[in-house]
LUMBA-680824 format. One line per 3 residues: for each residue x, y, z of C-alpha. Coordinates in Angstrom, 3 decimals. Layout:
X Y Z | ...;
//
This chain:
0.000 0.000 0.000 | 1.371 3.328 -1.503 | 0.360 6.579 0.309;
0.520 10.170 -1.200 | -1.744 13.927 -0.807 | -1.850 15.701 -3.923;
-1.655 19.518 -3.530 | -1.293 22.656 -4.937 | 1.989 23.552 -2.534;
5.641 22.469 -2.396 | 7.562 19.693 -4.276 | 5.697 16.881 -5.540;
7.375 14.119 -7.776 | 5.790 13.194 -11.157 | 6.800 11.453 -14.491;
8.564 14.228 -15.888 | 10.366 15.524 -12.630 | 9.387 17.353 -9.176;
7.054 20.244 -9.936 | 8.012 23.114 -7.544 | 4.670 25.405 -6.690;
5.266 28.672 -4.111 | 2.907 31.060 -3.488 | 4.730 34.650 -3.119;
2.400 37.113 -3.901 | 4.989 40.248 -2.908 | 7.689 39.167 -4.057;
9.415 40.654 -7.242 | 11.896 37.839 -8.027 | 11.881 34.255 -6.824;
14.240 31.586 -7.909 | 14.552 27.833 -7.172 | 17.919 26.604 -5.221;
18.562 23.452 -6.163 | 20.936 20.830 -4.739 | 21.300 17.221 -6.010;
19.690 16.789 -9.531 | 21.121 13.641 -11.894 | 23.386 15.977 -13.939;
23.469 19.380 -12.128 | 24.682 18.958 -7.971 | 23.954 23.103 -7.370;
21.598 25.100 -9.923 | 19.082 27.832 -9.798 | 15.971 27.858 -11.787;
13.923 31.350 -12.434 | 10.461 30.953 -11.294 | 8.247 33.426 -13.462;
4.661 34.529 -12.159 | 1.872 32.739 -13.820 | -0.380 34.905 -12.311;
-2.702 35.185 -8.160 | 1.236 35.414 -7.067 | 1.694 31.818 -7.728;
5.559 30.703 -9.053 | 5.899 27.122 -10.198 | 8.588 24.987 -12.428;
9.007 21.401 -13.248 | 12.677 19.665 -13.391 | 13.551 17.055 -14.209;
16.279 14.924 -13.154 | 15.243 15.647 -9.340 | 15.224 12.614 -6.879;
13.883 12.402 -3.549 | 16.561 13.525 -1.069 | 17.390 16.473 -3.441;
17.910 19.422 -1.248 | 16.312 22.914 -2.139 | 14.680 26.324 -1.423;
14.163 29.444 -3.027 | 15.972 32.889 -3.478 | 13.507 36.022 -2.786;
14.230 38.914 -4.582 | 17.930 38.243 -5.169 | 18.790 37.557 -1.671;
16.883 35.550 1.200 | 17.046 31.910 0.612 | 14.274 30.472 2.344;
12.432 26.838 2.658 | 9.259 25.949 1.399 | 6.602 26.599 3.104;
5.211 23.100 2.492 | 8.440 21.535 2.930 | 7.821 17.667 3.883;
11.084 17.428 5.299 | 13.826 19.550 7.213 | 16.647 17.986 8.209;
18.871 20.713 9.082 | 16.016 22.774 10.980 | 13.528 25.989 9.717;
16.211 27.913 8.263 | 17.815 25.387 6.171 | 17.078 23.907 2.648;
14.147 21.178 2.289 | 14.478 18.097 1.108 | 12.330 16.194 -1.767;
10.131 13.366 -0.043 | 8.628 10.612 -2.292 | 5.851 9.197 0.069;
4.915 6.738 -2.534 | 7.943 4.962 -1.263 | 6.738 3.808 2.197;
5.571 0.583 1.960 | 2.872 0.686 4.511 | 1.740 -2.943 5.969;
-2.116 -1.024 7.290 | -4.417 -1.832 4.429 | -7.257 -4.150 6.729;
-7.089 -1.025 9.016 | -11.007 0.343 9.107 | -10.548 2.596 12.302;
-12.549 2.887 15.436 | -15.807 4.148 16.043 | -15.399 7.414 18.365;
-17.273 5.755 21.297 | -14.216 3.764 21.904 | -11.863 6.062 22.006;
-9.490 6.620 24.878 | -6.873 9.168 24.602 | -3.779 9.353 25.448;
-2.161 12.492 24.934 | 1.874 12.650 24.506 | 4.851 14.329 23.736;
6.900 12.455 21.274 | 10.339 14.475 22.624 | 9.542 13.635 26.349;
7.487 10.462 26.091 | 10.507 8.128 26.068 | 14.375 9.049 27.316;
15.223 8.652 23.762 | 12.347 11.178 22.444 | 11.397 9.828 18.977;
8.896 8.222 17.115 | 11.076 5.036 17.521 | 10.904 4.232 20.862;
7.685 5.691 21.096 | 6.437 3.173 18.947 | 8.196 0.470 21.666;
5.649 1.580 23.970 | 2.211 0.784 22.213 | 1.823 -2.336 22.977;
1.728 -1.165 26.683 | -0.507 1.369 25.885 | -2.969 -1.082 24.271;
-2.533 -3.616 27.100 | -3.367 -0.194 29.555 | -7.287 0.497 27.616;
-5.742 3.366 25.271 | -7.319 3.145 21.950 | -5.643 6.488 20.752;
-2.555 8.210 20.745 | -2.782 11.948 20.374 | 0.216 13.226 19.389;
1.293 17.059 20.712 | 2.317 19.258 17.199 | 4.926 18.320 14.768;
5.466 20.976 12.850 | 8.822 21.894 12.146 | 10.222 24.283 14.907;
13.078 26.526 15.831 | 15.696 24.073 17.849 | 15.971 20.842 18.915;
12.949 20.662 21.595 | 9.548 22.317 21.776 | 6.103 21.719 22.777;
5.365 22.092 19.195 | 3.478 25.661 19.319 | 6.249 27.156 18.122;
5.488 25.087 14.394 | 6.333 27.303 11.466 | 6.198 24.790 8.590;
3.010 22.360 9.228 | 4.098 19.805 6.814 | 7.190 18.970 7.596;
7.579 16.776 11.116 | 10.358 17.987 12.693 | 13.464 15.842 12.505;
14.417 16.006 16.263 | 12.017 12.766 16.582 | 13.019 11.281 13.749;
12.280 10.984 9.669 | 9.185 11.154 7.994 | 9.220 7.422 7.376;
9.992 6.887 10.999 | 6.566 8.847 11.759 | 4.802 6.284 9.359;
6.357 3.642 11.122 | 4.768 4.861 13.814 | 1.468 5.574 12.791;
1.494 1.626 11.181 | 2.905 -0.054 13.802 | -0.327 1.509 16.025;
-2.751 0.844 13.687 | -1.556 -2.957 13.832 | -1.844 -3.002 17.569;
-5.649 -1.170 17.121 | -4.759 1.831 18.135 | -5.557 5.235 16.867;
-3.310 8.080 16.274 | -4.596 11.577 16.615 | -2.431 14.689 15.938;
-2.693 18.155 17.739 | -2.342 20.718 14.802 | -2.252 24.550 14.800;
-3.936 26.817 12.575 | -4.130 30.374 14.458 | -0.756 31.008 14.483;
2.852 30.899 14.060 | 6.192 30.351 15.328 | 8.020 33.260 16.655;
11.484 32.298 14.797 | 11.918 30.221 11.152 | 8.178 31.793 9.732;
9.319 33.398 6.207 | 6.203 34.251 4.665 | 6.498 37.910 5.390;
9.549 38.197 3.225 | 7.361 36.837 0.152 | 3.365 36.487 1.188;
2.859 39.350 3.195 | -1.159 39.218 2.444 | -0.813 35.608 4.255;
-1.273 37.981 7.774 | -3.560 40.481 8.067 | -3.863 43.581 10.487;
-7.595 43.339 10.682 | -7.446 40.754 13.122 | -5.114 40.189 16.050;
-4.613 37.673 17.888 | -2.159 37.065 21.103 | 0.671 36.565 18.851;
0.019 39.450 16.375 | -1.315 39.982 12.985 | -4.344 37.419 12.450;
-3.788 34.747 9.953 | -5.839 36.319 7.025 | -8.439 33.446 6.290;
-11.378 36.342 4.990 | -8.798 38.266 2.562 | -10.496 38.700 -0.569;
-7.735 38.500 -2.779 | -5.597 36.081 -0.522 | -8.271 34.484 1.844;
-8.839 31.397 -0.605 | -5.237 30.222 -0.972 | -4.685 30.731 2.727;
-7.577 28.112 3.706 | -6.275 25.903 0.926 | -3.099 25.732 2.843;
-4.220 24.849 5.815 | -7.022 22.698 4.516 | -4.570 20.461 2.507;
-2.537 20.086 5.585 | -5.223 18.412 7.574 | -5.650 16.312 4.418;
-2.135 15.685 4.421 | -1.846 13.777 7.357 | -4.952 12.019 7.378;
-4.030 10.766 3.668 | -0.475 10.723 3.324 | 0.638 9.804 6.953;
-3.039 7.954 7.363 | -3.664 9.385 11.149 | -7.184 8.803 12.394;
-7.745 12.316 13.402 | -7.072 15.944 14.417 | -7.290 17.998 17.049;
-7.437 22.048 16.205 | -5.599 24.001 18.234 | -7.309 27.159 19.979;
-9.663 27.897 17.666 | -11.286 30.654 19.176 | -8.109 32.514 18.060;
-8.950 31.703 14.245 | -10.613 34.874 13.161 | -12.254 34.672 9.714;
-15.301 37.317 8.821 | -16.189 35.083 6.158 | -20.069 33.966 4.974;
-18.734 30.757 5.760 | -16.104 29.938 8.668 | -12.881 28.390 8.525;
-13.873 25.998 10.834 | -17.358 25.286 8.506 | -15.187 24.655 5.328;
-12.488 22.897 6.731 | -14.445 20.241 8.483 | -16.709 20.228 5.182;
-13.945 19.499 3.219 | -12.064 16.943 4.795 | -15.661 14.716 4.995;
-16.009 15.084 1.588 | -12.542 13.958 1.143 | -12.515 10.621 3.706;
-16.176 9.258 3.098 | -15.234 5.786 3.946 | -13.193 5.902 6.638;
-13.968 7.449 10.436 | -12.207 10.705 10.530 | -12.216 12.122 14.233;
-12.237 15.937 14.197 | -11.320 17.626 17.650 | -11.713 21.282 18.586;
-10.157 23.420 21.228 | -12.456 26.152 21.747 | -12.359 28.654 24.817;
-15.781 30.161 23.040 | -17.811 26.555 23.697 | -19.840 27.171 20.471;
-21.461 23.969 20.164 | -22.989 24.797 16.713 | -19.681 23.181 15.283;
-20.539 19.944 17.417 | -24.100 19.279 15.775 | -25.276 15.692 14.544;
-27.205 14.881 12.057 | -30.130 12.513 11.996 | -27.726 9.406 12.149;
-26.508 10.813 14.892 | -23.286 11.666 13.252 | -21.622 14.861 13.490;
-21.856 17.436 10.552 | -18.672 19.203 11.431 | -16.390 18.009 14.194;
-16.768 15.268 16.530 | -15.986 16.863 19.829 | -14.632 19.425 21.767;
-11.661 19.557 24.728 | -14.181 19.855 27.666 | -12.600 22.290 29.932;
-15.469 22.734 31.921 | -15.513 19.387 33.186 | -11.598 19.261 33.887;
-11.916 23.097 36.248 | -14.632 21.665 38.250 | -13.080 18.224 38.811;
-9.470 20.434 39.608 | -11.029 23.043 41.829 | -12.630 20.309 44.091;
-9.556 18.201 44.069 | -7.468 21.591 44.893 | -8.917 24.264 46.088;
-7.052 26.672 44.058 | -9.463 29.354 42.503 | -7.197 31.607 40.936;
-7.214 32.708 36.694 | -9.950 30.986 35.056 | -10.884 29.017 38.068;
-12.629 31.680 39.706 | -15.487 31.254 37.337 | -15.885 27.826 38.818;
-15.252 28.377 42.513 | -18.363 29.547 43.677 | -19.937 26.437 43.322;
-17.328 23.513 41.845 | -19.624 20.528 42.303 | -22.434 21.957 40.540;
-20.604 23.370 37.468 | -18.979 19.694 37.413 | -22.048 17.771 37.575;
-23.937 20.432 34.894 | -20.460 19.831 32.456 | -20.798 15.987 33.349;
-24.274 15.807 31.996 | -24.568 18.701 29.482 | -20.576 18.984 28.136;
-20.648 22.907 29.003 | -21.257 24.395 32.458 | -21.358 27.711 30.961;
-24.471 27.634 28.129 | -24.460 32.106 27.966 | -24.159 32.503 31.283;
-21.721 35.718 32.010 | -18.555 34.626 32.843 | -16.713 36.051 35.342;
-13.000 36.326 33.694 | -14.324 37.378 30.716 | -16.064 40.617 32.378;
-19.091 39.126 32.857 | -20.013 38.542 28.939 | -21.518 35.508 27.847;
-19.889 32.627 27.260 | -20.570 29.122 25.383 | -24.331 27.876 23.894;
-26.329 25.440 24.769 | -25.075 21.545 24.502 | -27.718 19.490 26.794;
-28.653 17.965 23.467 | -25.504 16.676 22.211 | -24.156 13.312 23.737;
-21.556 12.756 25.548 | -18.890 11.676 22.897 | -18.975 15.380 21.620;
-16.437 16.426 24.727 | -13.126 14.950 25.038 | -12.929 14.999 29.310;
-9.328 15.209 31.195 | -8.395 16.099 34.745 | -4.761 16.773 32.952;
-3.325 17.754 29.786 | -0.365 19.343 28.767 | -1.344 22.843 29.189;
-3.174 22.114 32.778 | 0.527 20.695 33.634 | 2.776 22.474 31.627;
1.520 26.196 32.326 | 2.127 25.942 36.149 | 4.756 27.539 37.148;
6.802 24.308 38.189 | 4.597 21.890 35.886 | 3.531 19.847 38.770;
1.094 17.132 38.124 | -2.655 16.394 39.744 | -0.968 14.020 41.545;
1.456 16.148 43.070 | -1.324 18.667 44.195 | -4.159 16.725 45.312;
-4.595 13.394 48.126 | -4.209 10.131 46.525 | -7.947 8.969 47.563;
-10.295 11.786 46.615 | -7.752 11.278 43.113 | -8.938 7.989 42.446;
-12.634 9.356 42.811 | -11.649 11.612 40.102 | -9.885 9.200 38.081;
-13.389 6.692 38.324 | -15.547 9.580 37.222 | -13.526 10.256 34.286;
-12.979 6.743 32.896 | -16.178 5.456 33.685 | -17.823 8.628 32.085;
-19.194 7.972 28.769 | -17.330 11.651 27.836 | -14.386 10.613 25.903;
-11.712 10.356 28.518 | -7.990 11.696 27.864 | -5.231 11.091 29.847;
-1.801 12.999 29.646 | 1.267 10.438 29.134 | 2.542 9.202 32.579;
-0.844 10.016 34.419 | -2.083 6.197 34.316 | 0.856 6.139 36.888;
0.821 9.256 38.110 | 4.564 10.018 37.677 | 6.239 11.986 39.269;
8.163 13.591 36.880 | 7.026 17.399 36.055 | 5.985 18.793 32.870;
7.726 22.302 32.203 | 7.433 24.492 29.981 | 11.015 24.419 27.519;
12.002 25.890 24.105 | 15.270 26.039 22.323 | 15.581 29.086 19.911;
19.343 29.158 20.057 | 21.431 30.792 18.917 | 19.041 34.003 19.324;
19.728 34.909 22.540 | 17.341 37.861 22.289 | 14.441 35.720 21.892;
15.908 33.726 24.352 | 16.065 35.505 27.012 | 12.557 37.410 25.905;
10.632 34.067 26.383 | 12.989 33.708 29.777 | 11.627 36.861 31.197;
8.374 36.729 30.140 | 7.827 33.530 32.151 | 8.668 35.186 34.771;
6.633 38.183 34.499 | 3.898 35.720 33.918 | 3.838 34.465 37.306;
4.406 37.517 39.169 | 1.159 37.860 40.380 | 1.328 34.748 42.092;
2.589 35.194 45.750 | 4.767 32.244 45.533 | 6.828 33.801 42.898;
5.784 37.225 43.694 | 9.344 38.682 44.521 | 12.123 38.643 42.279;
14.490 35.496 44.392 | 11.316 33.565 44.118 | 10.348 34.181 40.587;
14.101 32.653 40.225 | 13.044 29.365 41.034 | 10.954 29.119 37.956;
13.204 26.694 35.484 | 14.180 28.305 32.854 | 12.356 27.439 30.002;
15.458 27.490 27.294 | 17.351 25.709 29.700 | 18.165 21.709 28.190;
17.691 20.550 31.836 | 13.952 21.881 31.946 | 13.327 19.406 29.096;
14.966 16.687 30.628 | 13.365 16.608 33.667 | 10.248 16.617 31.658;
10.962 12.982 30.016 | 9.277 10.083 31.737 | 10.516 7.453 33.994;
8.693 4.472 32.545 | 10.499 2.409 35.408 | 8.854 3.622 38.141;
5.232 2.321 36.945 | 6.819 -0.951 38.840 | 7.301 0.505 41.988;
4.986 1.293 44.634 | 3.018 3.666 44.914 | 3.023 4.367 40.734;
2.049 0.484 40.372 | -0.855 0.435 42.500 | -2.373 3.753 40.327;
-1.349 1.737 36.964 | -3.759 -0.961 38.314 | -6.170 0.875 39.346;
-6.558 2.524 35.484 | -6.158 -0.197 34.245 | -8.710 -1.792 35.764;
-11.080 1.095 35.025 | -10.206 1.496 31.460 | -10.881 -2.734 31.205;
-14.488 -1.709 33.072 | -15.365 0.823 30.237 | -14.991 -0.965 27.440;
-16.513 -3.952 28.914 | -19.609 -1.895 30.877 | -19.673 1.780 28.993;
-18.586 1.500 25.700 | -21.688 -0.956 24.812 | -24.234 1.706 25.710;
-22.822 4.970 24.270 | -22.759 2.860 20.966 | -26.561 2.996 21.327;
-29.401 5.881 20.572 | -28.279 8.696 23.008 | -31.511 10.103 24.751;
-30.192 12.764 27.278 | -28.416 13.443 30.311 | -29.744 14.850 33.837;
-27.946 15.827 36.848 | -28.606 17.045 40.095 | -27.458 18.213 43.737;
-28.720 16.500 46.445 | -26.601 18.609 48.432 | -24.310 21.748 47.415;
-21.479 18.808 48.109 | -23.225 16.114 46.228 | -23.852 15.279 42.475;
-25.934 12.989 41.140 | -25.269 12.551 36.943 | -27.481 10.273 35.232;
-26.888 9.460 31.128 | -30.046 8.083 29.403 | -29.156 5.433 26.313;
-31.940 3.292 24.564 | -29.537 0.512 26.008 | -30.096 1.593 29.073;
-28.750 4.417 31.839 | -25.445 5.148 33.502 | -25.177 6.751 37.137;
-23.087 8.490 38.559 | -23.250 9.415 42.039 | -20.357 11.657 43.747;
-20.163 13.253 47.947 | -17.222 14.962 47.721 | -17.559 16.372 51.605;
-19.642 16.891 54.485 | -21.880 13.997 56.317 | -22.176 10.791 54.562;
-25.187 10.823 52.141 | -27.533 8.094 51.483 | -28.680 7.461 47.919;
-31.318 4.736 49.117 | -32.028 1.323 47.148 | -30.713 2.520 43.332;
-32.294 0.447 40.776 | -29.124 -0.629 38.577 | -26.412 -2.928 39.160;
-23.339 -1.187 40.791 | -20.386 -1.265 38.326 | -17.982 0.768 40.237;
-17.854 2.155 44.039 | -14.935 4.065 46.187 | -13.756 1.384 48.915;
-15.114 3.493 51.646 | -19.119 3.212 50.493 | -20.944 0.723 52.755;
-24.465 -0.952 51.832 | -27.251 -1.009 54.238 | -29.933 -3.183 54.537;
-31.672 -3.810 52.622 | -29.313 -2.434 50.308 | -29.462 1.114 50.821;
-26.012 2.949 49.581 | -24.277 5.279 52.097 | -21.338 7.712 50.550;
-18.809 9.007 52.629 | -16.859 11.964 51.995 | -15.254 12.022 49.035;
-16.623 8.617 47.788 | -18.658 7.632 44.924 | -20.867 4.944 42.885;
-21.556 4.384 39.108 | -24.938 2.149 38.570 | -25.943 0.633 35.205;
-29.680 -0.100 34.370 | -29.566 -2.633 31.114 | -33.094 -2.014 29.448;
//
């Protein structure tokens, strides 16, 4: 099985040689720097304007491996913009990929239904002490054995350095080559799809890098001043002379991966900060698009969306979704965090005033705010109403890599929070029929950090910009308020901040870290066996109340039945009665009267299924 995206960008190989295509509607001159043809090692190649600033030449002779990038206006030399490959980082030449030539081994691979998904999110530079696609790929059968069904991989567009989150991508088709080759990512990708696992990837459309992004020197009209976003000029999706070709871009890069590197599904980055004017939204054609483009295969489309608009989440009459599948459901993760912590500082005041309620109205519903004002947004409005969509249209977490990461000291849940009332949370997020996400080295709870690191060497500047910016970040904060304990902060373009970020897989063997591996595992075994059959049936609505202000009580109607969900989380032990169902799941400390009567402790809990 040969795999390959046709598009309208960068080098692609054909019978009569690689076709070059760039898009440069300011610039005057652009030429094509070539390295490695049959019977020419260095030439350069005029590109004339064939009109909509588009420059494009065919040559043949060109292999894959052939090094090149193109001269604007007589002097910058810059890579393509849809450069598949960069092996010697954003500023240097890219390199012609064939990816016809992967023999891929996947072809009985139909994908998963969404209802059995279980994420787990991870970064590919920190996953494994060797950070690469390689021994990342060592760990899936573990993964599979745990419950995962999905790995979501954290951004791989090409960045400045040798380690990054991968928000700092400035060429989105080109994987960066600190984890490895582009073959090495297929590997990947196949060896998961022969253990049935999924592979999602975290993409990012609003914005980009703050060092290696060219496009200024040739495609100015790429950005536009009419919007701005937290990293400057908006990305100028509603230009009318421009807008087209800019959504092309982006829309043949989410059909890039899902075709050429055959990855099961994306997850948009911030989209809130995509800012498009147009009759029809980014967002709208994008999602549009790629259906049209994967009818027969299950392509999972995932949103992060501060704005909770859950018009992009709508199903059809099949129950299928008509844009994306599901959203990052931060809602559920404050109120789960705020209980489990107490802190109530940022966004978390929103949630404070009442933590159990929000949680058990985002547990049922998918947002907790529906228009309500919203306290750290000045009181406007915020999110619509979801009570009709089901459950598998929010993606649910009590961690991710921005809950971790952006704390000061990246400490984990399970550095913040007791051990018992954790594994109540951990329960009411696997057992949830939300899709449930867990951040690499949570099913353990390791006890290695997740900091925040970059590497834009050797630009010192920016360097010590991002450095001090960190800093100024947290100053609010009285643990870092004064300038010795701001100091304490790792420094974020320090190596040894991204070092102490890579996981100690060992220590899943040793107590305490083994007993929370079998406790997920356990749970995730209990899903599949006692959740995932319902949520494949009709959904018919979710309901939720508060018995007390301490007390939730979640119920999700299926036409195979209901799921229950019943947490205390403080106060005198409450006494749920005789609950029809069979009880799937309860905290060790819940007793059972006679004649059968269920009494909760603090922090304790129960989920019931009722088969119909």
């Amino acid at each position: 099985m040969r795999r390959a995206h046709s598009m309208p960008f960068g080098a692609e190989i054909g019978p009569e040689g690689v076709r070059f295509a760039l898009w440069a509607p300011t610039a005057k001159r652009v030429a094509l720097v070539l390295q490695g043809t049959e019977k020419d090692p260095g030439s350069e190649h005029d590109l004339p304007d064939q009109g909509e600033g588009w420059r494009r030449v065919t040559v043949p002779g060109v292999r894959a491996g052939a090094a090149y990038g193109y001269r604007i206006d007589g002097d910058l030399v810059v890579p393509d913009p849809a450069s598949r490959f960069q092996p010697e980082d954003v500023s240097g030449l890219s390199q012609v990929v064939d990816p016809a030539a992967f023999a891929w081994t996947d072809q009985a691979w139909a994908g998963r239904p969404f209802e059995e998904t279980v994420i787990y999110e991870c970064h590919v530079g920190t996953a494994t002490p060797e950070g690469t696609y390689a021994a990342l790929a060592g760990k899936l059968e573990a993964l599979r054995d745990l419950g995962v069904t999905a790995i979501e991989l954290l951004p791989l567009a090409d960045f400045k350095g040798s380690r990054n989150w991968g928000y700092d991508g400035v060429l989105p088709y080109a994987p960066d080559s600190a984890y490895g080759t582009p073959d090495d990512l297929r590997r990947l990708v196949d060896r998961a799809h022969s253990l049935g696992l999924m592979v999602f990837l975290d993409v990012v459309y609003n914005h980009f890098g703050p060092a290696g992004n060219y496009l200024h020197a040739y495609a100015k009209t790429f950005f536009t001043e009419r919007h701005q976003t937290p990293w400057g000029a908006g990305i100028n999706f509603d230009g009318q002379t421009s807008g087209q070709v800019v959504r092309d871009f982006f829309v043949h890069n989410a059909l890039y991966w899902l075709e050429e590197f055959h990855v099961d599904g994306l997850r948009f980055d911030a989209v809130h900060a995509i800012l498009d004017d147009s009759e029809k939204h980014f967002l709208g054609e994008l999602a549009e698009r790629i259906r049209g483009a994967c009818p027969d295969r299950p392509v999972h489309l995932m949103l992060e969306n501060e704005a909770n608009q859950a018009s992009w989440l709508e199903r059809d009459e099949a129950g299928q979704p008509r844009f994306h599948s599901a959203q990052w459901a931060d809602d559920t993760h404050h109120g789960w965090h705020i209980l489990l912590t107490g802190e109530d500082a940022g966004y978390y005041e929103s949630f404070s005033d009442k933590p159990a309620a929000h949680l058990a109205r985002s547990l049922a519903e998918g947002f907790a705010y529906q228009g309500e004002p919203f306290k750290t947004l000045d009181n406007h409005p915020r999110g619509e109403p979801s009570g009709h969509l089901p459950p598998s249209a929010f993606v649910a977490f009590l961690q991710n890599h921005d809950q971790v990461g952006n704390r000061a000291l990246g400490e984990r849940l399970s550095h913040l929070a007791d051990p018992d009332r954790l594994a109540l949370a951990r329960a009411g997020l696997l057992l949830s029929p939300q899709i449930p996400m867990l951040w690499m080295g949570e099913e353990w709870s390791a006890s290695t950090p997740f900091l925040f690191f970059v590497d834009f060497a050797p630009d010192e500047a920016l360097n010590k910009a991002v450095r001090d910016g960190r800093r100024r970040e947290f100053k609010s904060f009285a643990a870092f308020a004064d300038e010795e304990k701001a100091k304490t902060i790792p420094d974020p373009t320090a190596e040894e901040t991204f070092r102490r970020s890579t996981l100690d897989w060992a220590e899943a063997a040793r107590s305490p870290h083994r007993e929370v591996l079998a406790d997920t595992t356990a749970l995730l075994h209990l899903r599949q066996r006692e959740v995932v059959p319902l949520t494949k049936t009709a959904w018919q609505g979710g309901r939720y109340s508060l018995p007390r202000p301490d007390v939730i009580d979640v119920t999700w109607a299926y036409a195979g039945g209901t799921l229950r969900f019943v947490g205390a989380f403080g106060g005198e032990p409450h006494d749920i009665g005789q609950a029809p169902g069979r009880v799937i799941w309860r905290s060790p400390s819940v007793s059972q009267d006679e004649p059968g009567s269920l009494i909760l402790p603090a922090w304790s809990g129960v989920f019931l299924k009722e088969v119909v």
